[in-house]
C-alpha positions in Angstrom: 26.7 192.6 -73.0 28.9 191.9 -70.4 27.2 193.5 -67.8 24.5 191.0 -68.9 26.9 188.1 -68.9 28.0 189.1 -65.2 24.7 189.6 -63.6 23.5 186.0 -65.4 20.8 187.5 -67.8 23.2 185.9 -70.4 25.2 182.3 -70.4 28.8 183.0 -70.1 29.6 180.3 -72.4 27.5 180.8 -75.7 26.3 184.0 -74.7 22.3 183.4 -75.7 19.9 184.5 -73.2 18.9 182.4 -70.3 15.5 182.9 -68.6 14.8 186.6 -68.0 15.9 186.6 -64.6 19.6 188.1 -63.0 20.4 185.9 -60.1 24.0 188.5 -59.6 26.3 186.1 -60.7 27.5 184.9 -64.3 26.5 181.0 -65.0 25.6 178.3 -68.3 22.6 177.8 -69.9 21.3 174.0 -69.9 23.1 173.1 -73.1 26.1 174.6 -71.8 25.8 172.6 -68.8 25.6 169.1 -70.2 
């Protein structure tokens, strides 16, 4: 899970999954962001 978290498959703040893809770097889903 934190692997996932790290690469960005997963949001770092509510941990759900984002959109399938692993940009490298950990980041927020859209509800997260707002």
């Amino acid at each position: 899970m934190v692997e996932d978290i790290l690469e960005g498959l997963m949001c770092e703040g509510c941990y759900s999954f984002i959109d399938g893809e692993a940009p490298g770097y950990p980041r927020l889903c859209e509800d997260c962001q707002e």
